[in-house]
N, CA, C and O of each residue as an XYZ file, in Angstrom:
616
protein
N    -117.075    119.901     52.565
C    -116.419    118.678     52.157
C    -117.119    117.496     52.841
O    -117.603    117.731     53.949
N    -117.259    116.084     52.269
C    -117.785    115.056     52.426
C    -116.628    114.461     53.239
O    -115.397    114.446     53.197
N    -117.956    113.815     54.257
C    -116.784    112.809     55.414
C    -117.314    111.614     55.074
O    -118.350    111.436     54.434
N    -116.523    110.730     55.554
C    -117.181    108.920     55.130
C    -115.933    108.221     56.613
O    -114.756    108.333     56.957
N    -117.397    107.405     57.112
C    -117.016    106.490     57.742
C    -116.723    105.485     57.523
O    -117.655    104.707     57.319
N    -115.328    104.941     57.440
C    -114.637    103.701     57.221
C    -114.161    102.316     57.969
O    -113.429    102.363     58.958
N    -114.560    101.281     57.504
C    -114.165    100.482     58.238
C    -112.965     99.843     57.569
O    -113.284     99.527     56.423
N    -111.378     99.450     57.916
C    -110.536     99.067     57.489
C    -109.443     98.691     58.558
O    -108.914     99.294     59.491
N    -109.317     97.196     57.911
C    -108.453     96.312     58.763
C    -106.795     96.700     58.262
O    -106.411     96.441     57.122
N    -105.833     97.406     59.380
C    -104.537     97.584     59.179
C    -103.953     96.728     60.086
O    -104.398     96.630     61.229
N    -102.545     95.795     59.513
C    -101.679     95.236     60.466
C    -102.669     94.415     60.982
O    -102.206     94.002     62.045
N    -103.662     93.999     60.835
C    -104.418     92.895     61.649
C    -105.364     93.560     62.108
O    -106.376     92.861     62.064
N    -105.619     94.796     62.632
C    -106.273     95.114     63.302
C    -107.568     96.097     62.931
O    -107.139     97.141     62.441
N    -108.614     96.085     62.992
C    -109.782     96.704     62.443
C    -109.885     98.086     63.526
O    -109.922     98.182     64.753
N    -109.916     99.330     62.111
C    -110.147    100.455     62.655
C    -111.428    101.005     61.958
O    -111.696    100.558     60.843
N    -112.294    102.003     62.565
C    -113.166    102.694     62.324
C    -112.581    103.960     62.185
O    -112.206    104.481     63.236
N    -112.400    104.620     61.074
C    -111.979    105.575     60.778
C    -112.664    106.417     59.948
O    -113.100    105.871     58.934
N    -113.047    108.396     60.161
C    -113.521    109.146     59.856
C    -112.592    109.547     58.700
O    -111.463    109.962     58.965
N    -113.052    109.433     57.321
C    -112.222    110.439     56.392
C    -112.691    111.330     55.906
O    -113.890    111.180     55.671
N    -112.178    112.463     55.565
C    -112.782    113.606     54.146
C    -112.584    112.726     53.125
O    -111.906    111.711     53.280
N    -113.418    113.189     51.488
C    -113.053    112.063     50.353
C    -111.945    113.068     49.425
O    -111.803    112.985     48.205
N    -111.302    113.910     50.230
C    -110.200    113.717     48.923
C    -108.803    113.508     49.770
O    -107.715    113.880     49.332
N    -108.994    112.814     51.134
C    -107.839    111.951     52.134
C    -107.641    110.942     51.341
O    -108.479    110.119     50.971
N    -105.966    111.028     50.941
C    -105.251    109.582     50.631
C    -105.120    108.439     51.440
O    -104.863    108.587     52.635
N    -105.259    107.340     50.962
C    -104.854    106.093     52.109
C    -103.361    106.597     52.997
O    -103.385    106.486     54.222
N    -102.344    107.035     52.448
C    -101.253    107.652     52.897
C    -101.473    108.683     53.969
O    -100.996    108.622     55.102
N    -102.232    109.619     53.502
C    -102.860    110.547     54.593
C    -103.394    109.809     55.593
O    -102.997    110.046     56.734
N    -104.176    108.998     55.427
C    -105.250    108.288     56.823
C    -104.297    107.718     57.769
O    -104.550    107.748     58.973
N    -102.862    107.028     57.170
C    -102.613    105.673     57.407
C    -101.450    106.598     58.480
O    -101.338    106.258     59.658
N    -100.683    107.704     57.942
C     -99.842    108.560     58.973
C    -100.612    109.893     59.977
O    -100.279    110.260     61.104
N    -101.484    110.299     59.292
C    -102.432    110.880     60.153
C    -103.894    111.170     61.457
O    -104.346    111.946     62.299
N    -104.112    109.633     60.642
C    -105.082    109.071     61.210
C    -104.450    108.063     62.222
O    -104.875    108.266     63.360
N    -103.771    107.283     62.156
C    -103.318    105.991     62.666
C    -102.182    105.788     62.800
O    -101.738    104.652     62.969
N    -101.279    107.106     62.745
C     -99.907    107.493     63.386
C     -99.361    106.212     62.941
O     -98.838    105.378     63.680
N     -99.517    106.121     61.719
C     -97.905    104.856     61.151
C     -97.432    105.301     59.927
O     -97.781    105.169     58.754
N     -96.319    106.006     60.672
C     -95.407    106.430     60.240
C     -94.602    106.044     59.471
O     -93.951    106.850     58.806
N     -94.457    104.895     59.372
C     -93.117    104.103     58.643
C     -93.607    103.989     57.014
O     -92.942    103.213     56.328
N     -94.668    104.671     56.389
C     -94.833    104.318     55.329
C     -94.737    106.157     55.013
O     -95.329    107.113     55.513
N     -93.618    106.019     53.874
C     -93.243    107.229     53.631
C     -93.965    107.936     52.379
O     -94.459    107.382     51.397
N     -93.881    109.572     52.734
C     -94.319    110.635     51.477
C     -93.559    110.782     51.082
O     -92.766    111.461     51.734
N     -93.025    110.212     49.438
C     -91.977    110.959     48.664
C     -92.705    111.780     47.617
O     -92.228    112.912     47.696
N     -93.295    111.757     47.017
C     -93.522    112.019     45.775
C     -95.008    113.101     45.590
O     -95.159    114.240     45.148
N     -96.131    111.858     46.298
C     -97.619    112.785     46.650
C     -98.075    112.173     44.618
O     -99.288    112.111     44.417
N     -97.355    111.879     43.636
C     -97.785    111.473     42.562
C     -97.711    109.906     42.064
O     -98.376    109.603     41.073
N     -97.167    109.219     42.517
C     -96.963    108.078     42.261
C     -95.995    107.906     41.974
O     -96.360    107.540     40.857
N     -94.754    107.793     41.912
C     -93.622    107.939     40.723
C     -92.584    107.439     41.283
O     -91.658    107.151     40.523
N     -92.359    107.112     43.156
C     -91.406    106.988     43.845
C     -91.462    105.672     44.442
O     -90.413    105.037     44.551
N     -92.551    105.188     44.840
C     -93.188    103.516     45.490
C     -92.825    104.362     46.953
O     -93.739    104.165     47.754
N     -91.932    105.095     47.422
C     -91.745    105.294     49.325
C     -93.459    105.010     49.892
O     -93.540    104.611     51.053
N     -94.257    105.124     49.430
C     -95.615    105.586     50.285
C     -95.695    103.613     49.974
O     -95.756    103.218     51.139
N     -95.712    102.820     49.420
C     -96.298    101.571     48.770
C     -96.735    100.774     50.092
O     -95.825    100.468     50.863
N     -98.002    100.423     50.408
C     -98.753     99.012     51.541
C     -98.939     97.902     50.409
O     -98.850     97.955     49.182
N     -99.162     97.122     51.090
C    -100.021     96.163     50.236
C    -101.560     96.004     50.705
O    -101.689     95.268     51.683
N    -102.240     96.322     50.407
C    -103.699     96.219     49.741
C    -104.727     95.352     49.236
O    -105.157     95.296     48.084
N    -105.136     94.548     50.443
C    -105.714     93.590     49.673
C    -104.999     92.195     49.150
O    -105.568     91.236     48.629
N    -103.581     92.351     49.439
C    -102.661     91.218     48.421
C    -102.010     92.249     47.664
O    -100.836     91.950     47.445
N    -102.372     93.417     47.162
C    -101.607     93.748     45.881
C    -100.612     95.176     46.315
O    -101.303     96.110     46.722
N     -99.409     95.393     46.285
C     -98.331     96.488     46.413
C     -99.427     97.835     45.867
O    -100.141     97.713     44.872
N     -99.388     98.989     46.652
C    -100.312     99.886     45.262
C     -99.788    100.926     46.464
O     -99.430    100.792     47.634
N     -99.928    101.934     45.612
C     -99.126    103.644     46.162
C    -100.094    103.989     47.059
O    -101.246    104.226     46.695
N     -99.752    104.039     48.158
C    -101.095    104.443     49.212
C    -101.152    106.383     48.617
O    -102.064    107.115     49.000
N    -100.157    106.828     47.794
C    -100.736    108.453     47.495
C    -101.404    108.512     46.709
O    -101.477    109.687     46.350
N    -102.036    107.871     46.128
C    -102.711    107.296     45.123
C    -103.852    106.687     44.943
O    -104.429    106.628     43.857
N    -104.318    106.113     46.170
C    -105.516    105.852     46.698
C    -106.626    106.640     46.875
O    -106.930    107.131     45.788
N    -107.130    106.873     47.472
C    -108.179    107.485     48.295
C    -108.791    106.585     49.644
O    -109.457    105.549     49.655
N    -108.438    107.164     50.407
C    -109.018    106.224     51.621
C    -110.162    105.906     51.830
O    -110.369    104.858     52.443
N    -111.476    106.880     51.291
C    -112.675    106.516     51.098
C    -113.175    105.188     50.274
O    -114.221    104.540     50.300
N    -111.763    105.060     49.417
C    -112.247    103.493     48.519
C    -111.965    102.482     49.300
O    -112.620    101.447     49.170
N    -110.858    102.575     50.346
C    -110.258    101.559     51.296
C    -111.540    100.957     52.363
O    -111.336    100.605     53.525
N    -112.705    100.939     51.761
C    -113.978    100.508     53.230
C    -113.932     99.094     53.033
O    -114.484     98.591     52.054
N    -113.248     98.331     53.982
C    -113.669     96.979     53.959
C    -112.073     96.258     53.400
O    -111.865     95.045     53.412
N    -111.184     97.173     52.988
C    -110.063     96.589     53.076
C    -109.345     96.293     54.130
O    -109.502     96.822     55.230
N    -108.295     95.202     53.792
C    -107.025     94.823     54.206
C    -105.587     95.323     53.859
O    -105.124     95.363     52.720
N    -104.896     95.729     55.096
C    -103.568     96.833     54.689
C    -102.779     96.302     55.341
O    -102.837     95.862     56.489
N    -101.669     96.339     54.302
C    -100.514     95.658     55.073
C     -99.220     96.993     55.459
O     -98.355     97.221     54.613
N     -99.240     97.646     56.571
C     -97.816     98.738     55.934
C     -96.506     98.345     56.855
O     -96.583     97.478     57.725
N     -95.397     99.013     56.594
C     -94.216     98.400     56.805
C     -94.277     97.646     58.473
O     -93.995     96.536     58.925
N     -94.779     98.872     59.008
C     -95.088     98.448     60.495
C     -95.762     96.507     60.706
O     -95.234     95.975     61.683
N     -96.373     95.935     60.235
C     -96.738     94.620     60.392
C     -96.177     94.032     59.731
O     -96.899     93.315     59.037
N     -94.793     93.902     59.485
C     -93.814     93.194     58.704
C     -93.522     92.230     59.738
O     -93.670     91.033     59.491
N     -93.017     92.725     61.171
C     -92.497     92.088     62.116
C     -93.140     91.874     62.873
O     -94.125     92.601     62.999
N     -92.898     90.545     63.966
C     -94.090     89.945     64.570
C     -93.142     89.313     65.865
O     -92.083     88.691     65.785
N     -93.906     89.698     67.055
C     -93.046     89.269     68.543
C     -91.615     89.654     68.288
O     -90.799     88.739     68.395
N     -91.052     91.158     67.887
C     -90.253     91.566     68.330
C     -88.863     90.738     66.808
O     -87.695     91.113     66.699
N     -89.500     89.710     65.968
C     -89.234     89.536     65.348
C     -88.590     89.707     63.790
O     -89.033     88.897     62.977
N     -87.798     90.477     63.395
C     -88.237     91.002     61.933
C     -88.688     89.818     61.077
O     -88.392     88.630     61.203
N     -89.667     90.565     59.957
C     -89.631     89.522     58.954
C     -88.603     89.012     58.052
O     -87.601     89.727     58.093
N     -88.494     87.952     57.192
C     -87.335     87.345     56.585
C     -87.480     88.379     55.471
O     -86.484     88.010     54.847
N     -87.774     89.004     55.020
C     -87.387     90.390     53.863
C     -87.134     91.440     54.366
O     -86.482     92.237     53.691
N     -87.634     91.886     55.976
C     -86.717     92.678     56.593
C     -85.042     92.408     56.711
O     -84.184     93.051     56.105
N     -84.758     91.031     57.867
C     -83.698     90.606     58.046
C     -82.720     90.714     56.589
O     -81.590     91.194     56.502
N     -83.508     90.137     55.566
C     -82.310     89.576     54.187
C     -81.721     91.322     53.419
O     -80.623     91.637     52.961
N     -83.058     92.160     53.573
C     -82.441     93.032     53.150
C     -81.031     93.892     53.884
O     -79.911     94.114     53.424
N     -81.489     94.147     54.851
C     -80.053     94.303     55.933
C     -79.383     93.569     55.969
O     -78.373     94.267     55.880
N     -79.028     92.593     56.036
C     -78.325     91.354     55.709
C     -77.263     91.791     54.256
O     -76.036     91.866     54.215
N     -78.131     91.989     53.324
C     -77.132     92.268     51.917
C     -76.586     93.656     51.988
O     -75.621     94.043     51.328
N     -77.058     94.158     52.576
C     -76.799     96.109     52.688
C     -77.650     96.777     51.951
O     -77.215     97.866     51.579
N     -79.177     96.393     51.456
C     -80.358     97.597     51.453
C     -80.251     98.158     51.275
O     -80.326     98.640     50.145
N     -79.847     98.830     52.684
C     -80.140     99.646     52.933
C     -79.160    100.909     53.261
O     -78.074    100.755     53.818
N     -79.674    102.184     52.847
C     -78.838    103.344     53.159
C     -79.158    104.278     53.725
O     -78.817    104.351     54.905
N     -79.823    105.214     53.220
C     -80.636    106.162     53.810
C     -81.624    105.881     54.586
O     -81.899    106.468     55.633
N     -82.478    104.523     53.867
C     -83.658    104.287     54.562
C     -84.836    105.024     53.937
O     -85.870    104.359     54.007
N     -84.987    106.333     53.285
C     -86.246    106.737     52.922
C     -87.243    105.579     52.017
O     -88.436    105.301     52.138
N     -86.539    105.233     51.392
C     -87.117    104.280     49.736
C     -87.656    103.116     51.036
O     -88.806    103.342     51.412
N     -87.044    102.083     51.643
C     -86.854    101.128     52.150
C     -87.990    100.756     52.752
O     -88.166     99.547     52.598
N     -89.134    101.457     53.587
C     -90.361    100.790     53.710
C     -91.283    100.664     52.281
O     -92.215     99.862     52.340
N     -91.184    101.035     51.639
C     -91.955    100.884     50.426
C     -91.440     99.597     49.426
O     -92.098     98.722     48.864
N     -89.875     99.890     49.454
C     -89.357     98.162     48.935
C     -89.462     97.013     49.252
O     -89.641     95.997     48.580
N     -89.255     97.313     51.139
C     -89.668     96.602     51.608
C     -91.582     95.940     51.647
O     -91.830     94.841     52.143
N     -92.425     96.619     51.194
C     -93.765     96.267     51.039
C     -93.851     95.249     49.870
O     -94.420     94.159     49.829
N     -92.808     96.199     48.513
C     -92.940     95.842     46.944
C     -92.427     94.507     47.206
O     -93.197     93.749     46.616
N     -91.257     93.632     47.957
C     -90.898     92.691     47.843
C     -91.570     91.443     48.846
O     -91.447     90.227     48.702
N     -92.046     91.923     49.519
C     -93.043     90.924     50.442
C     -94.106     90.459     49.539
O     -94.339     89.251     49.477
N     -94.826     91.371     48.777
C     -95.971     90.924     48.090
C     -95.701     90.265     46.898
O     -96.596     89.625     46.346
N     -93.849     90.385     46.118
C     -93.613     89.413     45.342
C     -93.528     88.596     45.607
O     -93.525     87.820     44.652
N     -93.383     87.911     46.990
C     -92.387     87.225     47.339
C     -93.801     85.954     48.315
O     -93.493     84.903     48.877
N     -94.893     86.397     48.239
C     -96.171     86.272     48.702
C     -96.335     85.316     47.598
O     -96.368     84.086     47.572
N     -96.438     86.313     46.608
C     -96.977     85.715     44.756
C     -96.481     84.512     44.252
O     -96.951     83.607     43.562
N     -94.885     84.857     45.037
C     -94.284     84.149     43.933
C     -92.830     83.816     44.671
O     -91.965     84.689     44.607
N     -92.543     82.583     45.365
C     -91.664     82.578     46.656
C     -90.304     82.527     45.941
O     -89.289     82.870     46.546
N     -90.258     82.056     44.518
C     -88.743     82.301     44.051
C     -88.697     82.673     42.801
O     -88.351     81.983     41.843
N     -89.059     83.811     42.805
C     -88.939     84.822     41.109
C     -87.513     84.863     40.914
O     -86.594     84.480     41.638
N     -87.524     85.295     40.018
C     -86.102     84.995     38.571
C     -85.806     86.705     39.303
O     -86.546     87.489     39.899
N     -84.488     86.744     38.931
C     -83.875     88.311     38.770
C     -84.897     89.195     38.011
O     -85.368     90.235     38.472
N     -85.178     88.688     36.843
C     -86.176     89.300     36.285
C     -87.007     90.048     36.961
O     -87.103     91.275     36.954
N     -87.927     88.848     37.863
C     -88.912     89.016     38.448
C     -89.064     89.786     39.425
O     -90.085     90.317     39.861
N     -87.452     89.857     39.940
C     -87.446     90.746     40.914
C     -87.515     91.862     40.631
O     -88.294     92.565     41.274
N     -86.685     92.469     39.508
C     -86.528     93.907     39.380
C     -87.650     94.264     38.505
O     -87.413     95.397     38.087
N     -88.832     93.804     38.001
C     -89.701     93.959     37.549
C     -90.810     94.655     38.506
O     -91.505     95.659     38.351
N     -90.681     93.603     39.683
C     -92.175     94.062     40.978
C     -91.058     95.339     41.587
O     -91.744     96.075     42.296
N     -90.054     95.684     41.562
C     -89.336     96.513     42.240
C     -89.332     98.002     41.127
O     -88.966     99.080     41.596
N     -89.763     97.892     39.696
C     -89.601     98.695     39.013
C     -90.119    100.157     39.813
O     -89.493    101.209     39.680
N     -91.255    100.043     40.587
C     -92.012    101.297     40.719
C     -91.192    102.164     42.093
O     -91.441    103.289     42.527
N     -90.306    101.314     42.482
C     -89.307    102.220     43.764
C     -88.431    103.078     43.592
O     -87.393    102.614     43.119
N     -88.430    103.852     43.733
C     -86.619    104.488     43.302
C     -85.907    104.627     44.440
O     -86.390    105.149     45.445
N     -84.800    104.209     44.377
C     -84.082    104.384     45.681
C     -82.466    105.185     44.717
O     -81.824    104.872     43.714
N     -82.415    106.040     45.502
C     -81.229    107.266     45.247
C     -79.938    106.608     45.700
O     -78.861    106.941     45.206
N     -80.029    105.795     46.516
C     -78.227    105.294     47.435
C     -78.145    104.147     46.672
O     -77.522    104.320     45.625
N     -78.566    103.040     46.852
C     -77.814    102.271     47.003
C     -77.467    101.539     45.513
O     -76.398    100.934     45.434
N     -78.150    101.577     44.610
C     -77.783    101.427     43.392
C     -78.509     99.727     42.610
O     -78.325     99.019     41.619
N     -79.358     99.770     43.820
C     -80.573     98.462     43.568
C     -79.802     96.830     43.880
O     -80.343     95.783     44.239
N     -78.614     97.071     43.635
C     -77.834     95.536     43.506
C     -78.209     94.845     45.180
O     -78.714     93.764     45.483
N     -77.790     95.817     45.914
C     -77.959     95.033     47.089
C     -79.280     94.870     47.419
O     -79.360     93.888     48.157
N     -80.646     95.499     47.171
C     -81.550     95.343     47.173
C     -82.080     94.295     46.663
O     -82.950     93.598     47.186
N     -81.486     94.121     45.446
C     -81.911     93.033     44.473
C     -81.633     91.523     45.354
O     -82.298     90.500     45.519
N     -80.273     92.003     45.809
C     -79.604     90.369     46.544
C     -80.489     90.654     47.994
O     -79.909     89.967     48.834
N     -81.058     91.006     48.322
C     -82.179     91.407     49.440
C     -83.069     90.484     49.436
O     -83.205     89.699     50.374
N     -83.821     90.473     48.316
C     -84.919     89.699     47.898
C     -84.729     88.232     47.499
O     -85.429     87.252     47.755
N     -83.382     88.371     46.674
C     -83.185     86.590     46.681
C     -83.043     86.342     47.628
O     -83.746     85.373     47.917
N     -82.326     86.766     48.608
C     -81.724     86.206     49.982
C     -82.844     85.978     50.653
O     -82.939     84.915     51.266
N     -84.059     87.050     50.680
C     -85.382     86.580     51.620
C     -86.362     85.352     50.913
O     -87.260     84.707     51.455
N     -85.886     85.277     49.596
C     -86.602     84.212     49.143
C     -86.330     82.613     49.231
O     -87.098     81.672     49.025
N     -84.718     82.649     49.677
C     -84.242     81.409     49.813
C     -84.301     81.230     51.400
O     -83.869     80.166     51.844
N     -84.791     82.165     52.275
C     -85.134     82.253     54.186
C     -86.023     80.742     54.056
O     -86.536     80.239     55.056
């Protein structure tokens, strides 16, 4: 199997990282670089739990390949918060009640930062549109939904 040396900036910070090429960004990002907070649901795409943002753009880190990631920028749940701080889409979602279980929730939490990046006050629409690719089992999306307005009006 083929290894490739990578260079890729996570959370701010530039790592040199050894991959095999059929390692997912998901794989690298909990195996390689012990950050954990970006979850395996699915391994197919279908769930958003694994979702960073990339460059600017939300995308399924199981879905990747980390060998394509050379020279990217990664955002995963872990650099949301800053000096002990949460971010205002952390805070708003807890704030409305999010959250339940928690599995779905770093990945929503990714999907709505990068709308919310794009586009600081999307329509309901807009929301449950960039949120389409999450599934969350508890909570029934409403409070999620009021998550995102609430972090958009922070």
């Amino acid at each position: 199997m083929a290894f490739h040396r990578i260079t890729i900036t996570v959370n701010g910070e530039t790592e040199l990282v050894d991959v095999s090429s059929n390692m997912t960004l998901l794989q690298m990002l909990r195996d390689k670089l012990a950050l954990t907070g970006t979850k395996n649901g699915c391994a197919a795409g279908e769930c958003g739990a694994c979702t960073v943002i990339m460059n600017g753009e939300p995308v399924n880190s199981c879905m990747v390949l980390a060998a394509e990631c050379d020279g990217a920028q990664i955002t995963t749940v872990e650099g949301l918060a800053h000096d002990d701080q949460l971010d205002p889409v952390q805070e708003a979602i807890i704030a409305q009640g999010g959250v339940q279980c928690g599995y779905c929730t770093p990945g929503v939490l990714m999907s709505a930062k990068a709308l919310l990046e794009r586009n600081p006050n999307p329509s309901d629409y807009e929301i449950r549109d960039a949120l389409v690719g999450n599934l969350c089992r508890c909570t029934g999306y409403l409070s999620i939904i009021d998550g995102v307005k609430d972090a958009a009006s922070r």
